[in-house]
N, C-alpha and C positions, 0 to 999 in steps of 0.2 A: 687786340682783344682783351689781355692781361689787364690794359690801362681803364679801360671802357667797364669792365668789371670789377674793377676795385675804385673807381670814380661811383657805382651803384650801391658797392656795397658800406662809403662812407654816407652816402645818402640815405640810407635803412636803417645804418647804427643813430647818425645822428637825429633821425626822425623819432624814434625810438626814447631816445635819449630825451629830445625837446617834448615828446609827450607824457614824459613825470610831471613837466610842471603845470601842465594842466591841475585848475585846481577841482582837489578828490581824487587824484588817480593814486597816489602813494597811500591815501586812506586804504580806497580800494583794493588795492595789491594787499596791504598790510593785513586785510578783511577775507583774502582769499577768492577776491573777482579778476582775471585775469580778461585776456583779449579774447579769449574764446568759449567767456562764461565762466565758470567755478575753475580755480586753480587746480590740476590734477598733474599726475607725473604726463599722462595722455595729450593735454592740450601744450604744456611747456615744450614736450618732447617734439608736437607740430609746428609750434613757433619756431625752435630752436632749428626743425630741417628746414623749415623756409629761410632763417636767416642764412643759415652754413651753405647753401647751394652756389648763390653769388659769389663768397667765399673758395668755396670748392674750385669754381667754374675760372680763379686769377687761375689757377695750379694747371686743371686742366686745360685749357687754351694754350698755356706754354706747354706742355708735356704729351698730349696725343697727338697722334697723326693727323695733320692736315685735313683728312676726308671724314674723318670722326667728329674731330676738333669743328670744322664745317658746321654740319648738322647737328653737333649738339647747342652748339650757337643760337642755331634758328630753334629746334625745338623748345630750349629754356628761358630764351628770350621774349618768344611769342607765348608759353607759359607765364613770366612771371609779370610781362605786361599784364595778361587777364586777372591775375590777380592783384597786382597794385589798381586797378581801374576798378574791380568792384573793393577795393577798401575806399572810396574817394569819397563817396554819396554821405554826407554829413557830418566830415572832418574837419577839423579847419584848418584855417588859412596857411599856415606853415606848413603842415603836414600834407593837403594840395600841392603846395610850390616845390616840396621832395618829389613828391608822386610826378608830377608833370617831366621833373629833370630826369625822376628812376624811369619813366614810361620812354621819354628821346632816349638816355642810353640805351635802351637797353631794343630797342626799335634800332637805331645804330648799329649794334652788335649782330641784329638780324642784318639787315641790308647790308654790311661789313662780309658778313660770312656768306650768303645769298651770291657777293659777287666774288668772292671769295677763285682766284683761279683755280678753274677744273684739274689742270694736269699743270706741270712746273714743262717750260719750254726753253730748250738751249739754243745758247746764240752763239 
């Protein structure tokens, strides 16, 4: 799960990253248009927990119990699917081919934890 999550979370920085050079976007930043309309501490502060969760979730998948670690799997996976898939509608091309890999892992991560053993059985 660890691996699965920080395979996502290079796919987010690096999407991130190849979307400066979009030309006008460093204008824009510099102008104070951010991703969610006008620059504010409010909207970087939304960006910033969207990126950190992915982030969060390498940590947590090694560090909580098994039955937590489970379900939070499925609920943030299935979470950040739906929002990687409404950022898609009029991106381009590179940032698509992030979104498609961030959309399988992280669908992965669900169906990883989904089968995830109920109970540990000794042999």
């Amino acid at each position: 799960m660890a691996a699965l999550w920080t395979s996502v979370m290079f796919c987010y920085i690096y999407g991130d990253f190849l979307g400066l050079y979009r030309p006008g976007d460093i204008k824009g930043i510099l102008a104070g248009e951010g991703l969610l309309g006008p620059t504010s501490q409010g909207s970087l502060l939304a960006v910033a927990i969207l990126i950190a969760v992915p982030a969060v979730m390498i940590f947590l998948s090694l560090a909580l119990p098994p039955k937590v670690t489970r379900w939070l799997n499925i609920l943030v996976g299935v979470l950040l699917t739906v929002i990687v898939l409404m950022t898609i509608p009029g991106s381009w091309a590179f940032y698509i081919f992030l979104s498609v890999i961030e959309v399988a892992l992280q669908s992965l991560a669900v169906w990883y934890a989904w089968r995830w053993p109920r109970s540990t059985q000794s042999t």
